[in-house]
N, C-alpha and C positions, 0 to 999 in steps of 0.2 A: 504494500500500500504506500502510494508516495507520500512523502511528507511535504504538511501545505508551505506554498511557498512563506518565508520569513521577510515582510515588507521592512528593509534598513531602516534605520533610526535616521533622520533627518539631522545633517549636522546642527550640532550647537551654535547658533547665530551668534556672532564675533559681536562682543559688546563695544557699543560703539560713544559709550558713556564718557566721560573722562573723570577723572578720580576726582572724590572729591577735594575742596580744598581743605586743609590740614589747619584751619582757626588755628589750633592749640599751640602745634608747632611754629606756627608763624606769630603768633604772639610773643613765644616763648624766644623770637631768635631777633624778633624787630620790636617787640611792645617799649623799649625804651624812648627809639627813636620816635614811634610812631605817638609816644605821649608829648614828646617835644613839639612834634609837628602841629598834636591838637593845641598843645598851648599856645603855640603861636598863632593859629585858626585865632582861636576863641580870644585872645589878647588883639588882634588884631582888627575886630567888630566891636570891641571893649575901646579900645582906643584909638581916634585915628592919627596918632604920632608914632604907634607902635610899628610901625613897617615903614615909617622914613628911612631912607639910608644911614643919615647921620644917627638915629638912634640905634640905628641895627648896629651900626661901625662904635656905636658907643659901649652897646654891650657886649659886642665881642673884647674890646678892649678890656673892660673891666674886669671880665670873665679871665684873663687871659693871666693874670697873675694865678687865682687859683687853679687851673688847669696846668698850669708849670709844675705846680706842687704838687697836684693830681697825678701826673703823669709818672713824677720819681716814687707816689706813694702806691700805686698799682703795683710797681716792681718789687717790693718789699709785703704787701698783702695778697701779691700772688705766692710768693712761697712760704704765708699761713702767719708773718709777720702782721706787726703793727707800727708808725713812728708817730709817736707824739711828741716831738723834737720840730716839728719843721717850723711851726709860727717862729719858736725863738729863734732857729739860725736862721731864718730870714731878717731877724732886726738884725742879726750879730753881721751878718755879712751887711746892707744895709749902713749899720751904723760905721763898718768899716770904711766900704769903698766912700762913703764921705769923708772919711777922716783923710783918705789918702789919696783926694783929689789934687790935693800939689805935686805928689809924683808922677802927675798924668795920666793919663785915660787907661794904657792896659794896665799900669799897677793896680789902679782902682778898679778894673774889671777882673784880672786872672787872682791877684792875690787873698780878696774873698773868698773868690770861688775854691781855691786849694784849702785856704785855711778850715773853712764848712766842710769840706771832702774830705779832712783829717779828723777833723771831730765824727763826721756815718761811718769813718773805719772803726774808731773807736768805739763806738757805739757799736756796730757788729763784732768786732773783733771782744767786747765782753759778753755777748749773747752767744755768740758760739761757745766759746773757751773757759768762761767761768758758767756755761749752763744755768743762765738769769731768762725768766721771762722778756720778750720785747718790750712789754707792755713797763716793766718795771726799769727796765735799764731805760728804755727813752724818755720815761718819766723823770727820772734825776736828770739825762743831759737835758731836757727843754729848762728845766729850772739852772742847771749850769751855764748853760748857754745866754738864758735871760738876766741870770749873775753877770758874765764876761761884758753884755752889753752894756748894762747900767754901770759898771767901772767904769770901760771904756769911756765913756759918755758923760759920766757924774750926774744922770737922771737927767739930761740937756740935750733937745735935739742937735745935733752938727748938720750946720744949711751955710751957702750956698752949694751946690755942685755946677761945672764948669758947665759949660752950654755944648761943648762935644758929648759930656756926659748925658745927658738932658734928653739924647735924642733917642736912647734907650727905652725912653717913657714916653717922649711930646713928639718923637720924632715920624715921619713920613715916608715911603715908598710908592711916588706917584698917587695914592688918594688912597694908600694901606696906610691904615697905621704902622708903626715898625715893634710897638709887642705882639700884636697880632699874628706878624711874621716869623718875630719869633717862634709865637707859641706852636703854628703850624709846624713849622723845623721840630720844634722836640717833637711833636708827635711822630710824624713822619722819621724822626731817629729812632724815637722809642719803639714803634711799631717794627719797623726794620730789623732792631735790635730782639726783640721778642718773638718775632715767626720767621728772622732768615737766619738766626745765628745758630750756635750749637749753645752757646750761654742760654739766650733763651729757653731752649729746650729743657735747660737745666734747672732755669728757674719753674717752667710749671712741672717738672718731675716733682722736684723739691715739695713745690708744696700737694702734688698729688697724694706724695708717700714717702718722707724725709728719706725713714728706714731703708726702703725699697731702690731711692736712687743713692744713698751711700753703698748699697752692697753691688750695683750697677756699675762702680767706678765713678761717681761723679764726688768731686770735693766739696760736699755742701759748705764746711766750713766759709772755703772761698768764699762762696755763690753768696752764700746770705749777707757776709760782712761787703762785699759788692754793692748788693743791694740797698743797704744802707748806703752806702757811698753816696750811689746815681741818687737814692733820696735827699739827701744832704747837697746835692750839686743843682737838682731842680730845684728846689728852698732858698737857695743862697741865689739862682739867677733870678726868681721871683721877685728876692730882695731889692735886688740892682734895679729890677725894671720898676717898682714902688718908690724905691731914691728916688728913682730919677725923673718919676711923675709929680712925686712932690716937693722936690728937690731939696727934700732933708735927709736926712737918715735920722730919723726917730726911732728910740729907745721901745718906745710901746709899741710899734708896728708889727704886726700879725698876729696877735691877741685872738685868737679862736681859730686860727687859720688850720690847725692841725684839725680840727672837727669838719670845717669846710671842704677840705681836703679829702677825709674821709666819707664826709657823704656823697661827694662828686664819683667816688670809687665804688659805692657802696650801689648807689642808685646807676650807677651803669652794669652794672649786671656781675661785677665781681666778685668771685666767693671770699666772704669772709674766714672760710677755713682755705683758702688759699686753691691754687691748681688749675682755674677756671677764671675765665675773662679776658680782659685783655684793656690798651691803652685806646680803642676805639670808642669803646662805649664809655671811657671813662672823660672822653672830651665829650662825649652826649650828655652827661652827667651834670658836668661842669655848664654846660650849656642851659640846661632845666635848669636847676640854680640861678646861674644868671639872669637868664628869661623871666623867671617867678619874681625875683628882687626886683629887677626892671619895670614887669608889669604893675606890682604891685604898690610901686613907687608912683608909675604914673596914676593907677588910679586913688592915691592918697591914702593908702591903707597904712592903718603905724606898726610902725618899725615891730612893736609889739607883738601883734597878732602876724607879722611878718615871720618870725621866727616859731610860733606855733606852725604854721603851713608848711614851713622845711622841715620841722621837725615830725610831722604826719608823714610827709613825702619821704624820710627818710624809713619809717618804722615801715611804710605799705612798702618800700623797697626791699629791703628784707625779709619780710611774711612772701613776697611772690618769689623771691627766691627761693625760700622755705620748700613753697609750693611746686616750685620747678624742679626740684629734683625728688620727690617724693616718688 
């Protein structure tokens, strides 16, 4: 008896859908930026000075010292570090290269900057060697640091600085400002230095899993007292570039800057246990910040209730991190 015929299965029609989009994940990789962008949307119907050029170029500028600082404190909180040192070696270098405007412009620009850079060795070279928390050894140098100033100084700003100097701060590149330019160059070093070097590499190993890249072959000692260095060498140029805007070196300059700092790092998406981020998001950081001050300068909000809203933006920074790697 024949068997009936078996009519073939109709191929499975080729899905012609496209996937959907991935909200979560694209949150997760752009919701920093993409907060800035609404802040400026929304600031920008709020104010109509808010998208002038000159205010834009005003807040970049302003932004641009804490983003200096931002940028040497990502390299030290990526490998699970912390520096609360940088406000004071920004006066200490600051109230230096004022002092030492009569020997000329690179004296007053290299010899801070080495001097601060000997102080973050310091400072790393006792976090590795004497096995002290970060958090504890940078807390005596800020207070060390903001000693060395006030000596220096005798509690007295030191003003004038020469008008070569000057340009550091007030100075111009066809309709750039010249911190701005700056600040771009550190990033674009830092960045460099973080995803094309082998250092880099070393930094987020480090803070992946200290253990795991010391038995790798890598000399964390090195890496981290490094680290601290570059932190101490962004601090101290930040310094120069605040001289030279107000054309003093004042003793009290940067007074919170290390919290500033850190929430520019924090709200760009960098773990606080270290190993994750990087110096892109942390100039987006820095820029919220900036943005939010700006904003909420222009629309007369005080100072007061100004520091409640960073301080919210930094706490919701943190919970989505939380939430992001769960």
């Amino acid at each position: 008896m024949s068997q009936p015929a078996v009519r073939p299965e109709a191929p499975a029609e080729a899905s012609t859908k496209k996937p959907a989009l991935d909200w979560r994940s694209l949150l997760q990789r752009y919701g920093v930026f993409l907060g800035l962008l609404a802040m400026c949307v929304v600031l920008s119907f709020l104010s109509n000075v808010f998208l002038t050029p000159s205010n834009l170029l005003n807040v970049l500028r302003q932004v641009s010292v804490n983003a200096i600082i931002a940028a040497g404190m990502t390299f030290v909180i990526l490998t699970g570090g912390i520096d609360l040192s940088v406000g004071s070696l920004l006066a200490f270098a600051g109230v230096l290269s004022a002092g030492l405007q009569s020997h000329g412009f690179l004296v007053a620009v290299f010899l801070p900057l080495l001097a601060v850079a000997v102080l973050g060795v310091l400072s790393g070279t006792v976090i590795t060697r004497g096995q002290i928390a970060p958090f504890v050894v940078t807390l005596g140098m800020m207070t060390i640091a903001r000693g060395l100033t006030l000596v220096y100084t005798g509690g007295m700003p030191i003003s004038p600085v020469s008008p070569a100097f000057r340009v550091l701060g007030d100075g111009y590149l066809w309709v750039i400002p010249v911190p701005i330019i700056i600040m771009l160059a550190v990033y674009l070093l830092a960045g460099l230095v973080l995803r094309g070097t082998a250092f880099g590499r070393h930094v987020y190993a480090i803070g992946g899993n200290e253990q795991v890249a010391r038995l790798s072959g890598i000399n964390t000692n090195r890496v981290k007292t490094a680290v601290y260095a570059i932190s101490g060498l962004a601090a101290a140029l930040a310094g120069l570039i605040l001289t030279a805007r107000l054309n003093s070196g004042d003793p009290t300059a940067g007074m919170g800057a290390e919290l500033d700092a850190i929430a520019a790092v924090v709200i760009g998406g960098t773990s606080l246990n270290g190993g994750e981020g990087g110096v892109g998001g942390t100039l987006v950081g820095a820029l919220i910040i900036g943005v939010l001050n700006n904003g909420l300068n222009l629309l007369n909000v005080p100072s007061f209730y100004q520091q409640i809203v960073k301080g919210l933006i930094i706490v919701g920074a943190v919970l989505f991190d939380r939430r992001k790697r769960r």
